[in-house]
N, C-alpha and C positions, 0 to 999 in steps of 0.2 A: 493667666497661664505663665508657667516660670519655666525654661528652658536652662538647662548646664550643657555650655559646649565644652568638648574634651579634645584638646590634641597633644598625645603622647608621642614624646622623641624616646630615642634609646636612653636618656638617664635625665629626661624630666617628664615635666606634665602641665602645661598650662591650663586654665579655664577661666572660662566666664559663666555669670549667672543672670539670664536676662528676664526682664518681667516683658513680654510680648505684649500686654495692655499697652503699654508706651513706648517699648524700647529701651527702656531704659536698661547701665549695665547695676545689677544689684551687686555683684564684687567681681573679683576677676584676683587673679594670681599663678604662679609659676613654682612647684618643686622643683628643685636640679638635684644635681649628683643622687639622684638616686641610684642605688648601689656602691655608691661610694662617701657612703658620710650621709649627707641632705641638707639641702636649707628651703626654707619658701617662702616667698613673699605672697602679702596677703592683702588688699587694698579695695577699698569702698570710699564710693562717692563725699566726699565732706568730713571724711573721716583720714585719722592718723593709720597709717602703715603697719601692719603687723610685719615683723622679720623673726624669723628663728633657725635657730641651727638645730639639727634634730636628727634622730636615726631613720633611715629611709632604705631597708633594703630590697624593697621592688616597688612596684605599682601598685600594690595592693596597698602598700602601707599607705604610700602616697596618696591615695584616692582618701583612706579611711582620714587621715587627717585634715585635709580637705572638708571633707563632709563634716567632720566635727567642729572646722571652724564654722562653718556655713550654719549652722543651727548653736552657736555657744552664744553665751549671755552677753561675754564681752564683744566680741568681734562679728556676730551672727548675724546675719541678715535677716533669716527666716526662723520662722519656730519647729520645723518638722523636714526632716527629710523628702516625705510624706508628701509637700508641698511643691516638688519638681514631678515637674510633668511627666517628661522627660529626658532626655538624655542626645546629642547630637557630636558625632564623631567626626574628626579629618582625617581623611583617610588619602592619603598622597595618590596609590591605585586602584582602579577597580579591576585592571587585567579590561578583554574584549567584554565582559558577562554583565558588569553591572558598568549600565548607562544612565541612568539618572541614581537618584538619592533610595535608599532602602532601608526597611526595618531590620536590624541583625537579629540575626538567629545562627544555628547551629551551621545549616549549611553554606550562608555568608563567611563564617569566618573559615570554614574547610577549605570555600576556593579560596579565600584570599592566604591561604596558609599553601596552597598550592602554586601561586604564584611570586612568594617571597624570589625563590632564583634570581626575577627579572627586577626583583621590588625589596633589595636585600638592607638596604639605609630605612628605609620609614616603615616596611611592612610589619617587621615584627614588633616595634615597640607600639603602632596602633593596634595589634592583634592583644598585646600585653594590655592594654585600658582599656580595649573592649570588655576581655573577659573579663578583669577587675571587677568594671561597672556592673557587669549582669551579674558576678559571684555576690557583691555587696547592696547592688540595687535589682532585687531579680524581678520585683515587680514594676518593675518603669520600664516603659518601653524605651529601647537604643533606639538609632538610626544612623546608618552610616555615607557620609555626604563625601563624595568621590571629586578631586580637583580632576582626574581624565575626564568625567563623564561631560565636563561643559565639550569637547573634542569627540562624542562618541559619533558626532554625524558628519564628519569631515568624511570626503571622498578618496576611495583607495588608493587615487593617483597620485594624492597627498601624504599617505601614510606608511603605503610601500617602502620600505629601501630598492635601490638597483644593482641587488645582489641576489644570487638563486631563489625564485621564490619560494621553494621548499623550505628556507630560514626563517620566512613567515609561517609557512601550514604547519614545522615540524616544533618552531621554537617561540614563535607569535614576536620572532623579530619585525619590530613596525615602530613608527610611529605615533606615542602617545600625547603625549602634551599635560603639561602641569601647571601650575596658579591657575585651575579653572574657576575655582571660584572667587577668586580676587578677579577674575576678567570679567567673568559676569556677573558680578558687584558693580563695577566699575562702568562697564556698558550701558547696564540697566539705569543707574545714576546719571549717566553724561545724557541720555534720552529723557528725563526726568528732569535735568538742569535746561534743558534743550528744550524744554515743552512740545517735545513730539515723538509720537509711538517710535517703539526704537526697529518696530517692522517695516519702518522708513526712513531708516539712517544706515551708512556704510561709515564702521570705526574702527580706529588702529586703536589698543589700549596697551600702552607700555608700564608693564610692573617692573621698576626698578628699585633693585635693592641689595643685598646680598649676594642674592638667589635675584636673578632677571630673568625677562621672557618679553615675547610682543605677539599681540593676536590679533587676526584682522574679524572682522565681526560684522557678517551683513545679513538686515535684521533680525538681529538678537542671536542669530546661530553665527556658533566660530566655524569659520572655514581655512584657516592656515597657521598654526602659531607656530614661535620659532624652537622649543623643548623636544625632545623629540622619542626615541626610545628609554632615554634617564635625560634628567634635569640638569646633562652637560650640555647636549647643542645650546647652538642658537648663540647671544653675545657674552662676551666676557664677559664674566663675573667677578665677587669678591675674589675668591680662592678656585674656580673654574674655569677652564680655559675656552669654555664655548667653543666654537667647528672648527676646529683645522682639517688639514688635509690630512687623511688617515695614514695614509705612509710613513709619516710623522713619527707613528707610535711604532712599529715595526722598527725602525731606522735607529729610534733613542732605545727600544730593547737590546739589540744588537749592540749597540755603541756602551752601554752602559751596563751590559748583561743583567737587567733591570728581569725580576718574574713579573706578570702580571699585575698583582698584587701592589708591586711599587709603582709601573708606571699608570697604576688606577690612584693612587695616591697621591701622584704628583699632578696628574691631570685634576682631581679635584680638591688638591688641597693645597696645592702649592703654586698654582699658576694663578690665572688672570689679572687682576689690578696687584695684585700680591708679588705675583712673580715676576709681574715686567717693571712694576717701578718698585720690587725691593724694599717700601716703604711700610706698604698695609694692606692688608684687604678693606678697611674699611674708607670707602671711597670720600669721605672727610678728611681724613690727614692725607691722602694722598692728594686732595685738591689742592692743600697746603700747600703740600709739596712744590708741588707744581709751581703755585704764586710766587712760592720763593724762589725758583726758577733751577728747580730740581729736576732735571731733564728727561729721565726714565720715569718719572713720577706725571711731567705731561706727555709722555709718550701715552703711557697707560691710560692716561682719557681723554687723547685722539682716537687713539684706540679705538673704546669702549664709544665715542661717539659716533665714530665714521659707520662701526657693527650696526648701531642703532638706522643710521638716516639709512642704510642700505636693505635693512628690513622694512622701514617706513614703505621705503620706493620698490620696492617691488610686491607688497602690501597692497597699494595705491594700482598699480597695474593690475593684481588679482583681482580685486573689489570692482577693477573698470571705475573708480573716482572714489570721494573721500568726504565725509562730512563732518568730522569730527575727529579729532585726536586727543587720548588723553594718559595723561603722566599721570602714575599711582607709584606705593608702594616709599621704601623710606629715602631713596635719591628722587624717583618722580617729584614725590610731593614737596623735597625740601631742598634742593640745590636748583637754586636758580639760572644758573652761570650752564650748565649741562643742559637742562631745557632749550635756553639760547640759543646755545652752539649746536646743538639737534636740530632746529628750528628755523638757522639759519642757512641762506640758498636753495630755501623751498616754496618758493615764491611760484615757482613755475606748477608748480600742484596747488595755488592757493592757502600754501601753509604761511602763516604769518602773525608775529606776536608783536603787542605792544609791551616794550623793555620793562618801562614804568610798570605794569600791571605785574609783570613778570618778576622782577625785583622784588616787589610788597605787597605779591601773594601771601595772606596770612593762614597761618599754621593751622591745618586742623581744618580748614575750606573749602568748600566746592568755591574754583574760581572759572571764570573767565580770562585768560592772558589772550587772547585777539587782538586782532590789528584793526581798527576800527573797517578799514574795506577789505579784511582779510574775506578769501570763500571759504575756508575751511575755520571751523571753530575748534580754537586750542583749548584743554580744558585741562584743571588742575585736580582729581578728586581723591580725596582720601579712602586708601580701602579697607572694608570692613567686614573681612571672610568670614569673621566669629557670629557676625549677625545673620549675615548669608546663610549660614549651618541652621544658626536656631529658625529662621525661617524657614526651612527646609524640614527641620525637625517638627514644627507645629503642623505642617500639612497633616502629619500622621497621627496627632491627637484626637 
């Protein structure tokens, strides 16, 4: 069985192409600028790189060439179209309606077109590669795999705001929560590396990356993460400013006769590790930074670390205790020094890592970083959403 995961942004299109017998990925690649130009990289296992610059002015085109690399002589993986099973979507929201994963149809993408308002950055350019895929592939089934839906069974006391609740009944203002499926990748994995049903483990799983989040997970159901109505709550981010105190934004409108519009742009595109140390959003040079002893640059990741242990810990008190913690995503898995300093003064919940292990975690691994008498197990694992989708997607085969 061959599974193509799709996740379309507003002016690209990723995918993969998995052969579900093994797992294995048959190619994977990325169109950009769509709409504005195009290039796309094109990449298979043992094999040299395709790059091209090329005209791309939607998603349609972008899909058709895709497909044609995927079955061409030179760079093809497969002989036929024909050959993909089906087809598996990321889809950022599902809105309250769709809690687990579904086959799209007509009226999948109506509500999801219905709740763009609340879902205005990722909704329409997944709507855009839905319809693509069914214009161009109509006899393969879609499926569309919801990062809210890991959060559909969280509790209303968790999801409410404490604001009239007619802002929920009238506008479905709530809490939703995003990286579901990198959590429950993640979770499922750390009970797998664990050797025990994960209907028997309480775990915090921190995706950090860009885009951050932390969820507590006891057995196997999420019950609190930190995302909340859009993918600004919760810690600082690259370019997002995670929770401040809401007054905040009232106080810099006024000061700054700022619409809308700008202080939504400054909040996610100009704040978090970007806007406090000045340096970057990408939290590598800003570690730099720091080393060198660039002082807004380690401000920004005390910052971002303190946000971190202070969801940990109160995480820890939700779940009533903790058996697991694990760092995902492209800082989880690859800054050592940040795990650390998360890590460290947790002693008192049984959190504790050995430095050594920690340091020469290798790339690409489910690790163990423990403290040899630590009680809580630290774990390193790489996350793998694109596979999460096509497994999700195969159900429906």
């Amino acid at each position: 069985m061959k599974i193509l995961v799709i996740n379309a942004g507003s002016s690209s299109l990723k995918y993969q192409l998995f052969d579900m017998e093994n797992g294995d990925v048959l190619a994977k690649g990325n169109c950009e600028r769509i709409g504005s130009g195009g290039t796309i990289t094109h990449k298979r296992p043992g094999k040299e790189n395709y790059y091209a610059e090329v005209d791309l002015p939607s998603h349609d085109d972008a899909l058709v060439l895709v497909l044609d690399l995927l079955v061409s002589e030179e760079y093809g993986v497969i002989g036929s179209i024909d050959e993909i099973d089906a087809v598996g979507h990321r889809i950022a929201h599902g809105g309250e309606k769709y809690k687990q994963s579904t086959p799209i149809d007509d009226d999948v993408i109506a509500y999801l077109e219905t709740i763009v308002p609340i879902n205005p950055l990722h909704g329409p350019p997944a709507i855009k590669g839905m319809k693509a895929c069914r214009r161009l592939m109509p006899k393969t089934p879609q499926v569309g795999v919801f990062d809210t839906s890991f959060y559909s069974n969280m509790e209303d006391f968790r999801t409410i705001y404490p604001i009239p609740y007619e802002y929920y009944t009238d506008y479905k203002i709530r809490r939703y929560g995003f990286h579901g499926t990198s959590h429950r990748y993640v979770s499922a994995k750390a009970a797998e590396v664990l050797g025990k049903p994960i209907e028997e483990l309480k775990i915090i799983t921190c995706h950090l990356g860009n885009g951050s989040s932390i969820t507590a997970v006891n057995g196997g159901v999420a019950i609190d993460t930190s995302m909340g109505f859009t993918p600004q709550e919760g810690v600082p981010m690259g370019t997002r400013s995670g929770s401040i105190d809401p007054t905040v934004i009232p106080y810099i409108m006024k000061l700054k006769n700022f619409t809308p519009e700008q202080i939504e742009d400054l909040l996610n595109r100009e704040s978090g590790l970007l806007g406090v140390s000045g340096v970057s959003n990408d939290n590598r040079n800003v570690a730099k930074a720091a080393a060198e002893g660039n002082y807004r640059a380690g401000l920004a990741i005390k910052i971002l670390v303190n946000s971190i242990k202070k969801l940990i810990g109160s995480y820890v008190a939700e779940l009533n205790g903790i058996d697991a913690l694990v760092f995902t995503a492209g800082i989880g898995e690859n800054d050592s020094s940040l795990r650390s300093n998360v890590c460290a003064g947790m002693d008192f919940f049984g959190i504790k890592i050995d430095e050594d292990a920690n340091s020469n975690a290798p790339s690409g691994k489910n690790v163990n970083i423990s403290a040899k008498d630590a009680l809580v197990q630290t774990l390193v694992i790489p996350t793998d959403e694109e596979y999460m989708i096509a497994l999700d997607t195969a159900k429906f085969c």
